[in-house]
C-alpha positions as MATLAB code, in Angstrom:
seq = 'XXXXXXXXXXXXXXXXXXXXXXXXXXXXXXXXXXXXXXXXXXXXXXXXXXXXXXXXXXXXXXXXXXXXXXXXXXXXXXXXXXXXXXXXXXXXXXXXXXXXXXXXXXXXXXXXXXXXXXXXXXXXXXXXXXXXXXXXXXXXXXXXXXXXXXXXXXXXXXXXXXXXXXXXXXXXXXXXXXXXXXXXXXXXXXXXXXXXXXXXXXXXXXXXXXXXXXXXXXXXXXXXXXXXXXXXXXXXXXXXXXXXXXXXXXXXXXXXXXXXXXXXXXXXXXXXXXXXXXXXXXXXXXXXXXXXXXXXXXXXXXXXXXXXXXXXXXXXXXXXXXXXXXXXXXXXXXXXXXXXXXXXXXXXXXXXXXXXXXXXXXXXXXXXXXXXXXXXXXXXXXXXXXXXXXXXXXXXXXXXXXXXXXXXXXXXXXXXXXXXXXXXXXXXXXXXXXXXXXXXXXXXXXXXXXXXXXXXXXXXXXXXXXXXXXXXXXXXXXXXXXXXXXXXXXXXXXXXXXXXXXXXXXXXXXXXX';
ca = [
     127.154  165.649  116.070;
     127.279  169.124  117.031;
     127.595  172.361  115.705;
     131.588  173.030  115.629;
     132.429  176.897  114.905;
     135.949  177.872  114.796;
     137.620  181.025  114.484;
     140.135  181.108  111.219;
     140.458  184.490  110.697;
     141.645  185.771  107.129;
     144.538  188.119  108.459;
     146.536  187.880  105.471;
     143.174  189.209  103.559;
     142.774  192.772  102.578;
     139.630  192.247  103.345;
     140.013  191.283  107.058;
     142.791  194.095  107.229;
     140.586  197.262  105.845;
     138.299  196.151  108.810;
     135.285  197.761  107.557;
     132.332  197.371  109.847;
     128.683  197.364  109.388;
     125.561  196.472  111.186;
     124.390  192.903  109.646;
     120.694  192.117  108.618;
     121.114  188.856  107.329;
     122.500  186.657  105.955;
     123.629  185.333  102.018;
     124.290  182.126  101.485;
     127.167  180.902   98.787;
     128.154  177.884   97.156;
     132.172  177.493   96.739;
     132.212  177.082   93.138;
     134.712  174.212   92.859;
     135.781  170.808   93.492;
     136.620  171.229   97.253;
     135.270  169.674  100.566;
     137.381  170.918  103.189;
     136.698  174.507  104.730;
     140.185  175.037  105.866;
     141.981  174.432  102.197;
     139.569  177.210  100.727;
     140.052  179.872  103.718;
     144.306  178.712  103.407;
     143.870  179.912  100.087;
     141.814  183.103  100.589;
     144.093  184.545  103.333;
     146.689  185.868  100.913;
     146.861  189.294  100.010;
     146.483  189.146   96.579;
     142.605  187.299   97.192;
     139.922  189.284   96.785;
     137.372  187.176   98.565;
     136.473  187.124  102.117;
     133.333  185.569  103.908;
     132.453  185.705  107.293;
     131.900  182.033  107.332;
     132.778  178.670  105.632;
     130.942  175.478  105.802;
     132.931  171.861  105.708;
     131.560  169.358  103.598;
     133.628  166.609  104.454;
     133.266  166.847  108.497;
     129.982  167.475  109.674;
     128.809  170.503  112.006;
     132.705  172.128  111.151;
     132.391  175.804  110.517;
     135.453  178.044  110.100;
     134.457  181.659  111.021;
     136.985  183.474  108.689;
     135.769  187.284  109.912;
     133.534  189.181  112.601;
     130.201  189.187  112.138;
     130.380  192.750  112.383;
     133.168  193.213  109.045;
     132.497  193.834  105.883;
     132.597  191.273  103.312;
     134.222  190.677   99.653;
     131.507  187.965   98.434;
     129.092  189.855   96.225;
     128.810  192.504   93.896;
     127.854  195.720   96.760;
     125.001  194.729   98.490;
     125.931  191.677   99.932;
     128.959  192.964  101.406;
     127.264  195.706  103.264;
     124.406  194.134  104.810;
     124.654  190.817  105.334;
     126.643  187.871  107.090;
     128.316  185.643  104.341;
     128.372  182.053  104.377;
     130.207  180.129  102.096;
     129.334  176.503  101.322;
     132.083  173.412  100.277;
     131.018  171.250   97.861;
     132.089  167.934   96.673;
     135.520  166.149   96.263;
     133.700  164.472   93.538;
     132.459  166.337   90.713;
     134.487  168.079   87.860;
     133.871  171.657   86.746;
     134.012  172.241   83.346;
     132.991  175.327   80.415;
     133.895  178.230   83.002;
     130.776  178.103   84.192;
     128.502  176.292   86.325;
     128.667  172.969   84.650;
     130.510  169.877   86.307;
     129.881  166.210   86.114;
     129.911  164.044   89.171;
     132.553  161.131   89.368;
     131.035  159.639   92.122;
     126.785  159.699   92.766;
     126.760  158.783   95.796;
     129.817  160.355   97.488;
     128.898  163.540   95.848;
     125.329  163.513   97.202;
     127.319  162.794  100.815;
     129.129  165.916  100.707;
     126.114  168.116   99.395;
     123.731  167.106  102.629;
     126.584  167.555  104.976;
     127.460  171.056  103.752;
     123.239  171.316  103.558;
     122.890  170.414  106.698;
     125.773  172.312  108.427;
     124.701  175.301  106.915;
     121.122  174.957  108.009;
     122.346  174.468  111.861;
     124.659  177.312  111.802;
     122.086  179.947  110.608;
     119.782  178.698  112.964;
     122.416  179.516  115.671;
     122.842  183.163  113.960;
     118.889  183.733  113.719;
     118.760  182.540  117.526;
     121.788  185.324  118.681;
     119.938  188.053  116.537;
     116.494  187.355  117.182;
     115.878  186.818  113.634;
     112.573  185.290  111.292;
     114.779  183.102  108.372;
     111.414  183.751  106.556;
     110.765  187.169  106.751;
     111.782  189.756  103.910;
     114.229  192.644  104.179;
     113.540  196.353  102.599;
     115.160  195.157   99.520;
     112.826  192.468   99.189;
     115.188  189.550   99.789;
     114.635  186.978  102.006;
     116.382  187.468  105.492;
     118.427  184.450  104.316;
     119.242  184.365  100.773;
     120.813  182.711   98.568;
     123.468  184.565   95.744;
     121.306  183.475   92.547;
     117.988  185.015   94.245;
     120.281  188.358   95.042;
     121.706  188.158   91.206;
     117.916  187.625   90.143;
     116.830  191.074   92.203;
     119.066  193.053   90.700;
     121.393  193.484   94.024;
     123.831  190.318   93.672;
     127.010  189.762   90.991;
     125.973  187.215   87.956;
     126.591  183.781   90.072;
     123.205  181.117   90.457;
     124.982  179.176   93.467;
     124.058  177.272   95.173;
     120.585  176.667   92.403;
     123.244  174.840   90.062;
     123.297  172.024   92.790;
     120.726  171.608   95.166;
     117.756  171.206   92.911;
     118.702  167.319   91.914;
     118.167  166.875   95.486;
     115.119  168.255   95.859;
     116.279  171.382   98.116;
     115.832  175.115   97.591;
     116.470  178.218   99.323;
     112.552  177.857  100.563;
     113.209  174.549  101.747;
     116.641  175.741  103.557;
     114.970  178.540  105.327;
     112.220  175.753  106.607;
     114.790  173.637  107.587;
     116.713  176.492  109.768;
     113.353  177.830  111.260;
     112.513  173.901  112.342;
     116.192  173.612  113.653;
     115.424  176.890  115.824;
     112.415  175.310  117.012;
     113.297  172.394  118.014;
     116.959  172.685  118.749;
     118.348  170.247  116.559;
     121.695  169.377  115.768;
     123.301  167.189  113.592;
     122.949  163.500  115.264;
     121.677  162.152  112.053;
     124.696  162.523  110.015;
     123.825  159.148  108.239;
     127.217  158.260  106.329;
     130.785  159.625  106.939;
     133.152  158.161  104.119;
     136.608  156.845  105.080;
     138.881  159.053  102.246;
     142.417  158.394  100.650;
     144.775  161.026  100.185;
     148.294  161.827  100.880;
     147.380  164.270  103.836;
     143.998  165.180  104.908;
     144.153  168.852  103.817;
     145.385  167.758  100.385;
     141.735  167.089   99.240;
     142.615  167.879   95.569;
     145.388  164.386   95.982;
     142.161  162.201   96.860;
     141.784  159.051   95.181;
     138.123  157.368   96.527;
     136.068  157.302   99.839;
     134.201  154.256  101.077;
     131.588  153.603  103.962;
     133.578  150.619  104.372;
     136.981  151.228  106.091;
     137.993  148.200  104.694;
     138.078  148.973  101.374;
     139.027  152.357  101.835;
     142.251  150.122  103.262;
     142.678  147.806  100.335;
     142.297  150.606   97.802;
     145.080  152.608   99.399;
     148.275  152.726   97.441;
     151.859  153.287   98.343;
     152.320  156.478  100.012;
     148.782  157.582  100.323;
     146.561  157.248  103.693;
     143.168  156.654  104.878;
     140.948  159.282  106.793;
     137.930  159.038  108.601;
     135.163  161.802  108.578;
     136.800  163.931  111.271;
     140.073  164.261  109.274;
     142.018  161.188  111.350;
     144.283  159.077  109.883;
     143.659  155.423  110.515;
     145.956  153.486  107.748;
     148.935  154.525  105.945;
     150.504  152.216  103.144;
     153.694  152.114  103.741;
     154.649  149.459  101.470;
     157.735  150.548   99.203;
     156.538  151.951   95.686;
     157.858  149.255   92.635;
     158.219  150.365   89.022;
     156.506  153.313   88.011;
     153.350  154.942   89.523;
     150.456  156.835   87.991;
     151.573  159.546   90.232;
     154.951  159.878   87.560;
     152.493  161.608   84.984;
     150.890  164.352   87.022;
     151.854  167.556   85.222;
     152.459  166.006   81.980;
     151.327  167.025   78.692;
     148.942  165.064   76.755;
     152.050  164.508   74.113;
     154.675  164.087   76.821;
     152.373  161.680   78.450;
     152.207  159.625   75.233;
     155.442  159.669   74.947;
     156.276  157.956   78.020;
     153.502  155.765   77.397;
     154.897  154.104   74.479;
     158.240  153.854   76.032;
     157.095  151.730   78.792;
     154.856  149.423   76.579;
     158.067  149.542   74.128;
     160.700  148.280   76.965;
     157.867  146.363   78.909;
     155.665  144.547   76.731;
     157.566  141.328   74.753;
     154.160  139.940   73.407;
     154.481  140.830   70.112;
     151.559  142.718   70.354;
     152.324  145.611   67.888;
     152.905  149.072   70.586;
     150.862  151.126   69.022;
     147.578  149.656   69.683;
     149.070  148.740   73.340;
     150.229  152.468   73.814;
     146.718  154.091   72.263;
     144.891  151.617   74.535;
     146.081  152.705   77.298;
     146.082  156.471   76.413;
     142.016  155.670   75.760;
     141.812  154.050   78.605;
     143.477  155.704   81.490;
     142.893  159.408   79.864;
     146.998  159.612   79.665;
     146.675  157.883   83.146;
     144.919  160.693   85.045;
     141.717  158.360   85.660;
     140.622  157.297   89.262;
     141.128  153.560   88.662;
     144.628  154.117   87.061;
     145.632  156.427   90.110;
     144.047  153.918   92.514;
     145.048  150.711   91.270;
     147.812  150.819   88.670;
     144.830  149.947   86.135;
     145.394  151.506   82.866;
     143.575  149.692   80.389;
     140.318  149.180   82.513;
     141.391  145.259   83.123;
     138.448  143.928   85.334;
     138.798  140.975   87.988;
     136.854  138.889   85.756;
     137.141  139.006   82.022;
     134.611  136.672   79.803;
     135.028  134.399   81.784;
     138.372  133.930   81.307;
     141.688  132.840   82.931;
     145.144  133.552   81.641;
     148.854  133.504   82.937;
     149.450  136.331   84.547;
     151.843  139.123   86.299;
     148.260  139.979   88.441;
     148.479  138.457   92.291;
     144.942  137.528   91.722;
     143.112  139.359   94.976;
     144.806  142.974   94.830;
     141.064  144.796   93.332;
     138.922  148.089   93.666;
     135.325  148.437   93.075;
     134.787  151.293   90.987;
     131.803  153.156   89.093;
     132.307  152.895   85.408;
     130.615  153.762   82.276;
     129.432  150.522   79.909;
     127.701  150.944   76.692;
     124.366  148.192   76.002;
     122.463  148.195   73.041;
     123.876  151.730   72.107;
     122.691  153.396   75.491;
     125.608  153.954   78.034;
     124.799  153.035   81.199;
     126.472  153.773   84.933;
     127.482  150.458   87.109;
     129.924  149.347   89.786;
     132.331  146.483   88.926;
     135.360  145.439   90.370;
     138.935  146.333   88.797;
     142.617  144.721   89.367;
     145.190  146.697   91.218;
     148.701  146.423   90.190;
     151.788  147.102   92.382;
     153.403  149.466   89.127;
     151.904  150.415   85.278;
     154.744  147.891   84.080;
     152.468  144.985   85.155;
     149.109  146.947   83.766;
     151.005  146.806   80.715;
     151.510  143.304   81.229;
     148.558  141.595   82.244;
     146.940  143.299   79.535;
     148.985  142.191   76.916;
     148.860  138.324   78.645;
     144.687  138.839   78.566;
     144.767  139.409   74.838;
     146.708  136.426   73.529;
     145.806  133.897   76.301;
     141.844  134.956   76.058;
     139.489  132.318   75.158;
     135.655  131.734   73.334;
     134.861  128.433   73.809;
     137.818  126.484   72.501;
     139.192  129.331   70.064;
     141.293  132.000   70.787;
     139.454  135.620   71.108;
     141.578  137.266   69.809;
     143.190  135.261   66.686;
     145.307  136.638   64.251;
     146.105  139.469   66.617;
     150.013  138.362   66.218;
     149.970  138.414   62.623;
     147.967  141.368   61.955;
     149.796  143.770   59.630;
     148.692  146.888   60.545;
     147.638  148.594   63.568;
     143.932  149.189   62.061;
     144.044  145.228   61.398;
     145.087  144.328   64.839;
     142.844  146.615   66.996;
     139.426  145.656   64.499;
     140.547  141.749   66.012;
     140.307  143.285   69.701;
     136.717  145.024   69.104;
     135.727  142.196   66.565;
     136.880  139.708   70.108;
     134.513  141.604   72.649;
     137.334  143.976   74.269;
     135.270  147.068   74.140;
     131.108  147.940   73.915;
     132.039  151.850   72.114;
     130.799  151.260   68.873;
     132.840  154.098   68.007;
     136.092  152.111   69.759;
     137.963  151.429   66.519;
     138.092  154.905   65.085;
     138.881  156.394   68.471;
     141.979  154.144   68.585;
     143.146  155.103   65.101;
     142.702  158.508   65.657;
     145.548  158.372   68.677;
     147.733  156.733   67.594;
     147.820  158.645   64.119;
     147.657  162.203   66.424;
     151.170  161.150   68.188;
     152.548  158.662   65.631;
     152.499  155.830   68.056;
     153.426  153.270   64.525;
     157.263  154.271   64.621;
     158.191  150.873   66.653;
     155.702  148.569   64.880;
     157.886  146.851   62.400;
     154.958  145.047   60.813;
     153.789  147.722   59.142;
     154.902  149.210   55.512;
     155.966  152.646   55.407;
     153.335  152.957   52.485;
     150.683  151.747   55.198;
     151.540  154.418   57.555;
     149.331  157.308   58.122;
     152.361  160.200   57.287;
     150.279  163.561   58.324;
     151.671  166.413   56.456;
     150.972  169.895   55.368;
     151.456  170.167   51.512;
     151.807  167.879   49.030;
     148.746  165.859   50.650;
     145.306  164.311   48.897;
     142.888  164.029   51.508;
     142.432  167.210   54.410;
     140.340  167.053   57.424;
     138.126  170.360   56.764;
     135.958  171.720   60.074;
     135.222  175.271   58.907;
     135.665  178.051   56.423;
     135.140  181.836   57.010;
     135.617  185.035   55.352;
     137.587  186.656   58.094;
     140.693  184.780   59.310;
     139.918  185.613   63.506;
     136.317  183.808   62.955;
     138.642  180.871   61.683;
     141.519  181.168   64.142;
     138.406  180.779   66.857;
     137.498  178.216   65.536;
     140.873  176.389   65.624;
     140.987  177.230   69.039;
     137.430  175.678   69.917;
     137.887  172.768   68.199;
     141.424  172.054   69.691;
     139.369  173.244   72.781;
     136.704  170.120   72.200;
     138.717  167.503   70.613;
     142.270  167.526   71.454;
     143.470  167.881   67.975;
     145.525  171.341   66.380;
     144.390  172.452   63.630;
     145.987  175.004   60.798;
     143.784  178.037   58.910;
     145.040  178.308   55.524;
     143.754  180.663   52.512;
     141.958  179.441   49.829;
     139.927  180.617   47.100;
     138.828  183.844   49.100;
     137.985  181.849   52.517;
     140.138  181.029   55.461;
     140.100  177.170   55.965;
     140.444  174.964   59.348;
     142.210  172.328   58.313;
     142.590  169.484   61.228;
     144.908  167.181   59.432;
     145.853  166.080   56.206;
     146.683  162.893   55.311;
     147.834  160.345   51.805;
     145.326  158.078   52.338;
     141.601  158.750   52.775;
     140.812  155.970   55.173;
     143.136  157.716   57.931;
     141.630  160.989   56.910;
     138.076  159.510   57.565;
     139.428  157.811   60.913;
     139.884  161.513   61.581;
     136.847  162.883   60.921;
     135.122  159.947   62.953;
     137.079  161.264   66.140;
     135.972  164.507   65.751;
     132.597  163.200   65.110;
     132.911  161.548   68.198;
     133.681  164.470   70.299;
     130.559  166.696   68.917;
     132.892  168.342   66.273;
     131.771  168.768   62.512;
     134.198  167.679   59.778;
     134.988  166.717   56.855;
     137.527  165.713   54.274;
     138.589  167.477   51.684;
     140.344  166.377   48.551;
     142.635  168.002   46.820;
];
C-alpha cells in the first residue's frame, strides 16, 4: 500500500491562522498521547480555536500509508515547548484503539495484545515512509545531527532529554516492548530512501465495530476474521474494514435493554438500575443482592468489552463445567474474547469464548438458570444457594461451587453490595444481619490514615476514593485528623471492608470504638 498524504488543514486553529513561517531543518516526531487510531478524529478536534496544538502532520494508525497534512511545511508549529516549533516539521503519531490511559501520565494498559501491537507498526511504519518522502524533497541525512545536537529526526523524549523539548517521553513509553527506538526509526527511514519502499507488507488489517467509522472512541472489537467481526456486531453498530468501509451493519431491532443504556452513568446510578432489572427480571429466588453485586463485579457497572459486545454481564462462558442447563441463551449467539483467569494464585491472560445475549434481561437470566440448574457429578453445585440466609451465606456457596478463581472473590462481593446497600429487597435476611453503615453511634470503623494537619488527611480521602471507589470522612480525634472509610455494627462487615481496600492496594484497618 502506498504512501497516502492528504491535506486537512487546521483553519479553525490559531495556530494555522497566525501563519508564522520558518525555514524547517527537521523533523520531531510525536506520539498522540491517547487512546485514538484515526488521524482525522484527532485533527477534527484540534481545529477549534480554543486548541492549542497544531502539527504539520498526523499519522493514521488504523489505515495504513494515511497521512493528514494539517499545516505547510513552511508554518510554525504548537507541538513543543520553543524549539520544536521553530525548527522543525512536526509529526504526530496515532496510537491504539486498544489500550487505556491511566495516572495522568504515561501509563495505560492494553485491552487487546495483539490489536494494540497492529496499530503501533502501522502508525511505525507510516511514519517511517513519510519521513523518508520528506528527507527525499529536502535532501536530507535522517542520521545526521543538527547544531543543537539532535538528531535530524527526533523524537520529543530525546528533545525533553537535551534540554530543548517540553517534559513528554513519547513515543519511548511505547515502542520499546516492540523492540523499536528512535535509532532503529531513523534506520528504517534511511533504508526506505534507499530502496524506495512502501508499505506492501502491511501484514494484518483488522475488520472494526463501531457505530460510524470516525467514532473510534464507540468501538467495541476488531478481528482478522470478517466473520467474526460480523457475528460480534450488535444492534445498531457496523463493521469496517482497514480503509474505513463499511461492509455489515446489524440492523436487527434492539430488544430489552442494551449496555449502551448505562453510558454516562454514575457508578451509584448504575447500581441502581442494576438491581432494578435483576429485581423485576430475575424470579429465581436467588437473593438480588448477590445477583446485582455480581454483575456490578463483573461487567465493571456494564462498561466492559464483553458486556458492550455481547449483552454478557456476569462473564457467562459458552461452556460452563461442563454443564447444561435450561436456558433463555439461543445456544450459538458467542464472542471470543481475551480475559483474565487466576491459576494457582498467578493470573494469567487467555482467549475463551463468551455468550451473546439479544438484551441484559436475559444476562440476568441465564445466569441465574446456570446457578440453580449447575451440576458436579450427580449433586447440585451450588446447593443450599436457595436457602441461604444471608447474602455472605449465599455468595460463599457460589465461590465454595467453582463460580470464580479470585481468591479474594467473596470479600469483593460483600464489599458492593454493603457500599450501595444492594440487601434492601432480600427478604431472607434479618435486619440485625444487615450491614447498617453509619456515622456515630457505631463499634467497628474502617481507619486508612491519621495526620496532624487536616489537608494531609482530606488528600488522603481523596486518593483513596481515587484508588478504591469508596468515600471516606476525616474526623478529629485525640489531636489527629482520622480517614475513616466506613463504619459499621458488626466487625465482620467492617473486615469485609478492609479486605476490599486491601484488594485495591489501599492500607486499612478497623478501628473499635
Amino acid at each position: 500500500m502506498a504512501l497516502d498524504i492528504q491535506k486537512y488543514y487546521l483553519k479553525n486553529n490559531r495556530c494555522y491562522k497566525q501563519a508564522v513561517t520558518r525555514k524547517p531543518i527537521g523533523i520531531q516526531i510525536h506520539s498522540i498521547g491517547t487512546a485514538q487510531g484515526t488521524a482525522k478524529a484527532v485533527a477534527d478536534y484540534w481545529n477549534q480555536s480554543t486548541v492549542s496544538c497544531a502539527v504539520t502532520y498526523i499519522v493514521d494508525a488504523d489505515i495504513s500509508g494515511k497521512v493528514l497534512q494539517t499545516l505547510p511545511e513552511e508554518y510554525y508549529t504548537w507541538a513543543d515547548a520553543g524549539y520544536g516549533n521553530r525548527n522543525l516539521i512536526t509529526i504526530e503519531i496515532c496510537e491504539s484503539d486498544f489500550m487505556k490511559y491511566y495516572g495522568g501520565g504515561a501509563n495505560y494498559n492494553v485491552t487487546n495484545e495483539k490489536a494494540f501491537e497492529a496499530d503501533i507498526l502501522r502508525g511505525y511504519d507510516t511514519a517511517v515512509a513519510l519521513c523518508a518522502d520528506i528527507c527525499k524533497r529536502y535532501n536530507w541525512d535522517p542520521e545526521a545531527k543538527l547544531p543543537s545536537g539532535l538528531f535530524l529526526i527526533s523524537s520529543h523524549n530525546e528533545g525533553r532529554l537535551a534540554g530543548l523539548s517540553s517534559a513528554h517521553v513519547d513515543p519511548s513509553h511505547i515502542w520499546p516492548q516492540f523492540n523499536l527506538s528512535m535509532a532503529t526509526f531513523r534506520k528504517a527511514v534511511k533504508n526506505a530512501i534507499k530502496t524506495g519502499s512502501s508499505l506492501d507488507n502491511e501484514s494484518i488489517n483488522y475488520y472494526r465495530i463501531r457505530t460510524s467509522w470516525e467514532a473510534a472512541n464507540t468501538q467495541l472489537g476488531a478481528y482478522e476474521n470478517k466473520q467474526n467481526a460480523i457475528a460480534a456486531c450488535p444492534p445498531g453498530y457496523s463493521v469496517f474494514d482497514y480503509k474505513g468501509r463499511n461492509v455489515y451493519t446489524n440492523k436487527s431491532s434492539i430488544k430489552g435493554t442494551q449496555a449502551s443504556d448505562f453510558k454516562g452513568l454514575t457508578e451509584t446510578q448504575a447500581a441502581e438500575k442494576i438491581l432494578e432489572l435483576v429485581r423485576t427480571n430475575d424470579k429465581s429466588g436467588i437473593l438480588p443482592s448477590v445477583s446485582a453485586a455480581q454483575m456490578i463485579l463483573e461487567s465493571g457497572y456494564v462498561t466492559t468489552n464483553l458486556s458492550k459486545i455481547a449483552n454478557n454481564c456476569f462473564g457467562m462462558k459458552v461452556s460452563l463445567s461442563g454443564n447444561t442447563w435450561k436456558s433463555v441463551w439461543d445456544g450459538s449467539s458467542n464472542v471470543k474474547i481475551l480475559t483474565w483467569e487466576v491459576y494457582n494464585g498467578k493470573s494469567t491472560k487467555i482467549y475463551d469464548y463468551f455468550r451473546k445475549y439479544p438484551c441484559i434481561e436475559d444476562s440476568i437470566k441465564d445466569h441465574s438458570a446456570y446457578l440453580l440448574g449447575a451440576m458436579d457429578g450427580d449433586k447440585k453445585r451450588y446447593a443450599g444457594l436457595l436457602e441461604a440466609k444471608d447474602y455472605r451465606e449465599a455468595i460463599t456457596i457460589i465461590k465454595k461451587g467453582g463460580y470464580a478463581t479470585d481468591p479474594d472473590y467473596i470479600s469483593k462481593i460483600c464489599a458492593i453490595i454493603q457500599r450501595f446497600g444492594l440487601d434492601k429487597y432480600d427478604k431472607k435476611s434479618s435486619q440485625s444481619e444487615k450491614s447498617e453503615e453509619q456515622t456515630v453511634n457505631t463499634t467497628y470503623r474502617v481507619q486508612v490514615g491519621a495526620y496532624k494537619l487536616k489537608k494531609n488527611a482530606e488528600k488522603r480521602r481523596d486518593n483513596v476514593k481515587k484508588a478504591s471507589g469508596y468515600s471516606c470522612i476525616v474526623t478529629s480525634s485525640g489531636g489527629l485528623y482520622l480517614v475513616i472509610c466506613g463504619s459499621f455494627k458488626i466487625k465482620e462487615n467492617a473486615q469485609a471492608r478492609v479486605n476490599a481496600l486491601k484488594a485495591k492496594k489501599v492500607e486499612a484497618f478497623i478501628n473499635e470504638i
